[in-house]
Every structure is written in structure tokens, then in C-alpha cells.
ROPA-223138 format. One record per residue (C-alpha): residue number from 1; residue in three letters; x, y negated, z negated. Coordinates in steps of 0.25 Angstrom, whole numbers. Layout:
N
<pt NUM, ALA, <X, Y, Z>>
...
END
This chain:
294
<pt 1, UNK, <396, -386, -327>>
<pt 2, UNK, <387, -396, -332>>
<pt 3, UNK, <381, -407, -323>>
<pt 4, UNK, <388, -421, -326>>
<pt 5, UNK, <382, -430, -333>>
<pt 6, UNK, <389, -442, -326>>
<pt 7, UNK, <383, -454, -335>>
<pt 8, UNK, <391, -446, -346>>
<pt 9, UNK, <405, -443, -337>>
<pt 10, UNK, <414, -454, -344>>
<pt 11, UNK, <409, -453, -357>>
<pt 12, UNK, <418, -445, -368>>
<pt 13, UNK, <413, -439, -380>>
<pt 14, UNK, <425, -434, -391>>
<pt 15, UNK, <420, -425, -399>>
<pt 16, UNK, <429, -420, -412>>
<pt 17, UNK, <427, -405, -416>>
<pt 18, UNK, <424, -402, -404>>
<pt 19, UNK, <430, -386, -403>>
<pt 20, UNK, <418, -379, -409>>
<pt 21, UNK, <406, -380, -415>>
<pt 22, UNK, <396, -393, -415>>
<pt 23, UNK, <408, -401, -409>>
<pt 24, UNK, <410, -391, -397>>
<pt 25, UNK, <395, -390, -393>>
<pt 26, UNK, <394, -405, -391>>
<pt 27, UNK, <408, -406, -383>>
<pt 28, UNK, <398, -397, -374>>
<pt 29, UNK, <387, -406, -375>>
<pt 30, UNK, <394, -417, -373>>
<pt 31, UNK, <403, -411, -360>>
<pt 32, UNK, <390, -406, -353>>
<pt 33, UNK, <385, -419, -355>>
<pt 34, UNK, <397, -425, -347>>
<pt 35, UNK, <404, -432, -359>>
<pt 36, UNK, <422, -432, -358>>
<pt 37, UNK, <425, -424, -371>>
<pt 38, UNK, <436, -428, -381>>
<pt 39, UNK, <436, -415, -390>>
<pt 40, UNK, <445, -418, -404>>
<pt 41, UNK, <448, -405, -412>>
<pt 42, UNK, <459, -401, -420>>
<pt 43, UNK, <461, -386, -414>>
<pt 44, UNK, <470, -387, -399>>
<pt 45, UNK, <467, -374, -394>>
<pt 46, UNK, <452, -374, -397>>
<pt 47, UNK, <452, -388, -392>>
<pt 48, UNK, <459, -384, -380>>
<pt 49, UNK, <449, -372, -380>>
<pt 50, UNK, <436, -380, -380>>
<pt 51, UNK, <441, -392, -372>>
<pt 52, UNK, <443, -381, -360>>
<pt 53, UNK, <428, -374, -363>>
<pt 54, UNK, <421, -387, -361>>
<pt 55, UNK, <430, -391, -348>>
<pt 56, UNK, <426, -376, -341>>
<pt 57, UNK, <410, -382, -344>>
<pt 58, UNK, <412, -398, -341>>
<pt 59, UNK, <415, -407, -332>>
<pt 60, UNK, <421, -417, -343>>
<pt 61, UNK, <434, -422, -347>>
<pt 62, UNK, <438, -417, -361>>
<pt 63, UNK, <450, -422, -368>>
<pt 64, UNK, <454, -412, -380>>
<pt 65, UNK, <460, -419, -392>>
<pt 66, UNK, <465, -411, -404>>
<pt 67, UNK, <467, -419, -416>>
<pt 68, UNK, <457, -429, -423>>
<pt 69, UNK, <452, -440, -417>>
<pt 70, UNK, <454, -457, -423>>
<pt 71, UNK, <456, -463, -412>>
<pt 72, UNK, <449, -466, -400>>
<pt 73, UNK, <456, -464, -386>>
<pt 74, UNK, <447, -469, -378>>
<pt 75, UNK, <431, -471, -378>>
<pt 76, UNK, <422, -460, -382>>
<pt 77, UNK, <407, -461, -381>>
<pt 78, UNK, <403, -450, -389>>
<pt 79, UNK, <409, -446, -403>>
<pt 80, UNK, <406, -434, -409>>
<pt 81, UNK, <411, -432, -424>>
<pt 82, UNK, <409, -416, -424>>
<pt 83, UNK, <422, -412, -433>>
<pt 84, UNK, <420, -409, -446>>
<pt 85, UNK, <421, -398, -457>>
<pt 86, UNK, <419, -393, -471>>
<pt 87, UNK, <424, -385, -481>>
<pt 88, UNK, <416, -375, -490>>
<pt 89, UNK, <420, -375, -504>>
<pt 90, UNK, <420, -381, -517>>
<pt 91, UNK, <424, -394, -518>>
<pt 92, UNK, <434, -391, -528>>
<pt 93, UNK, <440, -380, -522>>
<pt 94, UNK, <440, -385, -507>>
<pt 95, UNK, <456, -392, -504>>
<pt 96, UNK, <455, -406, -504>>
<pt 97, UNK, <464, -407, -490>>
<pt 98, UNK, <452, -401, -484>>
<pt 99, UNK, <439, -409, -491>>
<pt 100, UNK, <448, -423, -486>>
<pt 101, UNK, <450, -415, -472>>
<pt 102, UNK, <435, -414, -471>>
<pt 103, UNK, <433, -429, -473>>
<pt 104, UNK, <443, -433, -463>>
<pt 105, UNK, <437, -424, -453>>
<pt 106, UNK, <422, -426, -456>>
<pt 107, UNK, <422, -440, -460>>
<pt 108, UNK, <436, -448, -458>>
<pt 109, UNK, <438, -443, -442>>
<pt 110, UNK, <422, -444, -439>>
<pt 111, UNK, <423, -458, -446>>
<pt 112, UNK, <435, -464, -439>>
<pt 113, UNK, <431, -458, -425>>
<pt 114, UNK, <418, -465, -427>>
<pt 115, UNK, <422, -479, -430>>
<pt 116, UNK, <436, -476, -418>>
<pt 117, UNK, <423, -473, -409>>
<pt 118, UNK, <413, -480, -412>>
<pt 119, UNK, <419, -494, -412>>
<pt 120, UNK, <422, -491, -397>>
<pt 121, UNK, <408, -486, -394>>
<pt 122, UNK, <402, -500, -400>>
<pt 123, UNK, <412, -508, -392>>
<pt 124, UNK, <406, -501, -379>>
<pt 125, UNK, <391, -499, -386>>
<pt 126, UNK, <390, -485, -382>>
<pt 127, UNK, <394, -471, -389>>
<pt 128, UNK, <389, -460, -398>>
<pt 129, UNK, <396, -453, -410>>
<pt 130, UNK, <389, -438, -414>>
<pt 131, UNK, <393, -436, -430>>
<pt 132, UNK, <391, -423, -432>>
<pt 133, UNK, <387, -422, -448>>
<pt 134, UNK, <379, -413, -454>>
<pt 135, UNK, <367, -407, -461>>
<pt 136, UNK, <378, -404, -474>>
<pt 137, UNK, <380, -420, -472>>
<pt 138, UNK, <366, -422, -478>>
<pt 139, UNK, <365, -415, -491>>
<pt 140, UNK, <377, -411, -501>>
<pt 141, UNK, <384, -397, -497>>
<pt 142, UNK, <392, -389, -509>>
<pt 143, UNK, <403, -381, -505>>
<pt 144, UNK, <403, -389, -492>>
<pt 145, UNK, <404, -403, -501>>
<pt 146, UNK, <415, -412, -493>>
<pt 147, UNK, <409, -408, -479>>
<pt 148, UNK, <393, -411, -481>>
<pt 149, UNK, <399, -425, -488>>
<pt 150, UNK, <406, -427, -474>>
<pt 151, UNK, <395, -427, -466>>
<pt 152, UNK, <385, -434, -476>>
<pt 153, UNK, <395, -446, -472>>
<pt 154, UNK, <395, -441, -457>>
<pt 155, UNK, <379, -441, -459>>
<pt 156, UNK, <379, -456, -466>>
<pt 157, UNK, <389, -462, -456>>
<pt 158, UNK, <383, -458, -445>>
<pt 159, UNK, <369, -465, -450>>
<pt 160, UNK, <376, -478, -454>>
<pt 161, UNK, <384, -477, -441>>
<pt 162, UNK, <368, -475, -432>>
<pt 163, UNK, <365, -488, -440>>
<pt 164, UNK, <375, -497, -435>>
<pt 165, UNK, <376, -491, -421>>
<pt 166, UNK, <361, -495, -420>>
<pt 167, UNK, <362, -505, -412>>
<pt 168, UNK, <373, -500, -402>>
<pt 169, UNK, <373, -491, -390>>
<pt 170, UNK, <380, -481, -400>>
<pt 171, UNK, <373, -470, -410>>
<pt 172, UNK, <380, -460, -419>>
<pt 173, UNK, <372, -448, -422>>
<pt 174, UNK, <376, -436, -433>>
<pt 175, UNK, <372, -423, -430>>
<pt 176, UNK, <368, -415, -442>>
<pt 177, UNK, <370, -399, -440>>
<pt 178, UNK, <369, -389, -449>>
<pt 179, UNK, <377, -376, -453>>
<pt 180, UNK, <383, -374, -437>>
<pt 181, UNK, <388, -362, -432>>
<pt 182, UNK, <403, -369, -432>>
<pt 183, UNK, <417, -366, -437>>
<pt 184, UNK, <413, -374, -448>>
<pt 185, UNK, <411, -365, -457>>
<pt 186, UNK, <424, -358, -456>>
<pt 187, UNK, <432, -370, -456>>
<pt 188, UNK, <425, -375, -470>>
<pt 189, UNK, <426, -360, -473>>
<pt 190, UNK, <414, -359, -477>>
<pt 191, UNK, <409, -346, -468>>
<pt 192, UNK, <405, -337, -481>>
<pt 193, UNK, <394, -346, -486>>
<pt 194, UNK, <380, -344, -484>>
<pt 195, UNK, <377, -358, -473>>
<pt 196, UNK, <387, -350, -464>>
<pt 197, UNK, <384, -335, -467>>
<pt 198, UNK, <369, -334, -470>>
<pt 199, UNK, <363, -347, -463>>
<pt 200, UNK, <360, -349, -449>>
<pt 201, UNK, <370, -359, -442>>
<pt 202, UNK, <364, -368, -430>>
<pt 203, UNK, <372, -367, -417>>
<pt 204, UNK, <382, -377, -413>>
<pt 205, UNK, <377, -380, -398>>
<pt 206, UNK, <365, -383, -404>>
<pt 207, UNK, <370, -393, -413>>
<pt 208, UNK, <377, -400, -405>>
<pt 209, UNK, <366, -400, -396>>
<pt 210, UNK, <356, -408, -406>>
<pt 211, UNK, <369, -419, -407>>
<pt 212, UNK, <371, -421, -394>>
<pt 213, UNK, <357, -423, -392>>
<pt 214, UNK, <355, -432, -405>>
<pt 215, UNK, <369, -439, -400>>
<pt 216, UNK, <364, -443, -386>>
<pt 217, UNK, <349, -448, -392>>
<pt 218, UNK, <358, -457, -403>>
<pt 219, UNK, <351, -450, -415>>
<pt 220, UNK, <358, -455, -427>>
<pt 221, UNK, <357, -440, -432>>
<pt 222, UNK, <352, -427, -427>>
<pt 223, UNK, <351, -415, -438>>
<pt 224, UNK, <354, -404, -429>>
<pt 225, UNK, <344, -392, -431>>
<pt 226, UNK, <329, -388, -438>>
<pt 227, UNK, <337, -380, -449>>
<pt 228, UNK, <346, -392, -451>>
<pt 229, UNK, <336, -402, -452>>
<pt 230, UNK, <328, -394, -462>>
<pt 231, UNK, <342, -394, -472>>
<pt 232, UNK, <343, -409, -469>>
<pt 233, UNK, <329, -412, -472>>
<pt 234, UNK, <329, -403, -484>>
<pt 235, UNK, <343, -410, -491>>
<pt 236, UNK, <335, -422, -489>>
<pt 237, UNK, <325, -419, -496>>
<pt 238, UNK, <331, -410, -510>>
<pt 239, UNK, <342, -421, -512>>
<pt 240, UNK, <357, -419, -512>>
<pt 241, UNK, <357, -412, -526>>
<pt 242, UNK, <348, -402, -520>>
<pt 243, UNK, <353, -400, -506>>
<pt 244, UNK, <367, -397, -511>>
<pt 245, UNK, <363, -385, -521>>
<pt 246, UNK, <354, -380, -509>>
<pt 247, UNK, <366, -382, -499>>
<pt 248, UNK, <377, -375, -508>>
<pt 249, UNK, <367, -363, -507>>
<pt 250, UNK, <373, -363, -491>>
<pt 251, UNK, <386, -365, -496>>
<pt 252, UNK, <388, -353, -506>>
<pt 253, UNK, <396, -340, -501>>
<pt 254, UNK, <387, -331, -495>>
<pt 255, UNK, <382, -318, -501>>
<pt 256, UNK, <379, -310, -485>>
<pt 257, UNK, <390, -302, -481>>
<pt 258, UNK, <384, -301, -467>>
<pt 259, UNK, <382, -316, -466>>
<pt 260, UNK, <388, -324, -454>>
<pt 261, UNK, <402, -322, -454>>
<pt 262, UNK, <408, -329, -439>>
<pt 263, UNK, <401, -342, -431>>
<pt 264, UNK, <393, -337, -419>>
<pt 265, UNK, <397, -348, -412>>
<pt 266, UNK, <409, -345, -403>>
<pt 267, UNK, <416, -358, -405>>
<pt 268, UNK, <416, -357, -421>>
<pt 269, UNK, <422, -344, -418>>
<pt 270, UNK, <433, -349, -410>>
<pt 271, UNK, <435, -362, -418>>
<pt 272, UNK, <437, -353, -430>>
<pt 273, UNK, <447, -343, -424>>
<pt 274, UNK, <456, -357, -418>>
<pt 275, UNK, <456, -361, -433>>
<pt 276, UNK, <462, -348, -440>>
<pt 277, UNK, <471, -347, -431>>
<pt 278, UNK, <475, -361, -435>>
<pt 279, UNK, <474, -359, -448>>
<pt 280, UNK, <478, -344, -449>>
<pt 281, UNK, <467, -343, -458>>
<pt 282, UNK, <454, -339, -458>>
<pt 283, UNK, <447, -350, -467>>
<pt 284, UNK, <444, -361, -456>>
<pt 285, UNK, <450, -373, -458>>
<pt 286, UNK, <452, -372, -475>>
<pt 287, UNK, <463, -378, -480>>
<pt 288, UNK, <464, -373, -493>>
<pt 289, UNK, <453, -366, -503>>
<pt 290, UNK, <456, -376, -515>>
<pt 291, UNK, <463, -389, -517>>
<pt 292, UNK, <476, -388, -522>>
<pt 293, UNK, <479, -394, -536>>
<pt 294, UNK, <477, -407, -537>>
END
């Protein structure tokens, strides 16, 4: 194990979406930095699962909690934002149910545990919230329409939030990745496009990696990745109209029939399987492929 980091030891960081992807690699990060976990996801069983990996590799208390998060049960002095999802499709066509789902999830919950949070950490004057945005928060995204407007308010928040904190012992920092090699994709079912098939998909740990780092220097935002920064710097410059016809290109069905069909990352994999055996499908987390009439 790890050595302790004992200026760490009573510190606790909750962390939501934490069973896979992004949110699992900081809960690592974060464990072998000696930070107490509180891990929030809605899955018992791959909770459960992940809750005993990181206690086999760390010397730190973690308390698994398996619902969403409003209110604070004690001090934490570290939030991490990281659930979130998307869903690939027309507006139009996409259920209603689950464009308001997204919101709640990728706005409302992030939104509420900030304010639960923060106004503790300013009554102490100490603390730091990770808002895990994204590149799709800074430019348009057809087909994936509700989820890049999500995080362009997860992108503007956090700013405004730096702002205000300016002259506190507490910074908020969003960390902006690009196409990850997560269960996203399967849960916005969006695995037969050409971002997920054709295009390389950075790594997860190394991700998570550039926002811890970001996090503990108090960067108001870190765009994770050369390739990332390069998309970013290029939405900036050709303008919103622009950068959505140029992103709907990543967003179209893709025409390779060898293109990537499974994550390589094992913990997508597992998240995946937990979720169509859930659902007892096979379409991630889709409620329904159109709304029904209004």
C-alpha cells in the first residue's frame, strides 16, 4: 500500500460517479493520496464492487452510498462533480423523460451539491470542488444536442464560481476531457458513430490524472490533453455555427465495420455488463428511442 499522507488523514473527498471511468480513477487518486472517500453511484453491486477494490489498495475509510446525493451529512473537503451522461440522437426523436434526466443529473445534482457544499467550505474557508465538464461543453454538438449544452453551463458555472471564490481559501476547477474511453458511449448509445468507432479515445487514468493535478494547484480549468486542446482552440476560433457542422461529422453513423466495437478499458466493460443486466437490454441506459405523443 501506499505510504500515508498524514496532513491528508481526516480529510474526506465524495466523489459521485465514481464506479468506472474518470470518477473511478480520481477515487484512486484521491485514496493514495490518503483522502476518507464518500463514493455515490446508483449501481449496489458495482458500488459494493469498487468500494472493496480501493479498500484491498488503501488505507482509508470509504463509506459507499447508493443514491444521489442533496444533502451534506457531514464536511467533505473535496467535491468532485463527475456523473454525468448523454444521449445520441435527434432532438426530436430522443424521449423527453430522458433529455430532463440528463439535466437533472448534469446540472440540477451538480448545482445543488455545490451550493449544499460550498456554503460549508466558505464557513471554514477551506475546500475544493472538481467539476468535471467538458470539451463538448465548448462548442455546439448535433445529435449529442442536450448533453454539450449541460456542460457549456458546467463550463460557465464553474468560471463565475473561480470568480467569487477569489478571495477565499476555496477554488473550483472544471476539467475539460475529450472522447474518453468510458461507458459513456454505451449508456448514451451512441457506440456506432464515428467519435467512438474511428477516433482515438484518451485513457481515463490519464485524465483523471490532469484534474487532480489541476484540482490541487487551484486552476479554475484544465483542458485535459494536446488533442483536446487542439479541438478547443479550433471551436474558438471557427465560431459556434462552424464547429457544430464540423462536430456532427463525429457524431454521424459510421461506415467501418471493423471499427471499435467494446472499451478497452476494463472498468467500462464491467460497468456495462452491470447495466444490461439491470436493464435487460442491451442499449445502456436509453429509455425509449422516441417520445411518445405528445
Amino acid at each position: 500500500m501506499p505510504l500515508a499522507n498524514l496532513e491528508n488523514r481526516n480529510k474526506y473527498a465524495l466523489i459521485t460517479g465514481a464506479t468506472s471511468g474518470i470518477g473511478y480513477e480520481l477515487a484512486k487518486l484521491f485514496a493514495a493520496d490518503s483522502y476518507n472517500l464518500i463514493l455515490v453511484a446508483r449501481n449496489k453491486e458495482r458500488l459494493q464492487e469498487v468500494t472493496d477494490q480501493l479498500k484491498q489498495s488503501f488505507s482509508v475509510e470509504i463509506t459507499p452510498m447508493q443514491k444521489d446525493l442533496f444533502h451534506p451529512g457531514a464536511a467533505v473537503n473535496v467535491l468532485v462533480n463527475d456523473a454525468g451522461q448523454g444521449e445520441w440522437g435527434r432532438f426530436i426523436e430522443t424521449a423527453l423523460e430522458r433529455d430532463i434526466n440528463i439535466i437533472q443529473l448534469n446540472i440540477i445534482s451538480l448545482l445543488t451539491l455545490t451550493k449544499l457544499y460550498l456554503k460549508d467550505m466558505v464557513l471554514r474557508d477551506e475546500g475544493k470542488i472538481l467539476q468535471l465538464g467538458s470539451e463538448a461543453g465548448a462548442a455546439p454538438i448535433p445529435l449529442l444536442a442536450v448533453y454539450s449544452a449541460s456542460k457549456a453551463f458546467v463550463l460557465s458555472f464553474t468560471t463565475a464560481l473561480f470568480n467569487e471564490l477569489k478571495d477565499t481559501n476555496i477554488t473550483i476547477t472544471a476539467l475539460l476531457p475529450g472522447a474518453t474511453d468510458t461507458g459513456f458511449f454505451h449508456k448514451a448509445g451512441q457506440e456506432e458513430t464515428v467519435g467512438y468507432k474511428e477516433k482515438e479515445l484518451a485513457s481515463p487514468a490519464e485524465v483523471a490524472k490532469d484534474g487532480y493535478k489541476a484540482l490541487m494547484n487551484g486552476e479554475s480549468k484544465i483542458i485535459s490533453g494536446s488533442r483536446t486542446k487542439m479541438h478547443v482552440f479550433m471551436n474558438d476560433l471557427f465560431g459556434a455555427k462552424k464547429s457544430a457542422a464540423n462536430n456532427r461529422t463525429l457524431m454521424e453513423p459510421a461506415n467501418k465495420e471493423n471499427g471499435r466495437e467494446l472499451p478497452s478499458y476494463s472498468e467500462s466493460s464491467k460497468e456495462r455488463e452491470e447495466i444490461n443486466k439491470e436493464t435487460g437490454r442491451k442499449d445502456g441506459d436509453r429509455i425509449q428511442k422516441t417520445s411518445p405523443s405528445m
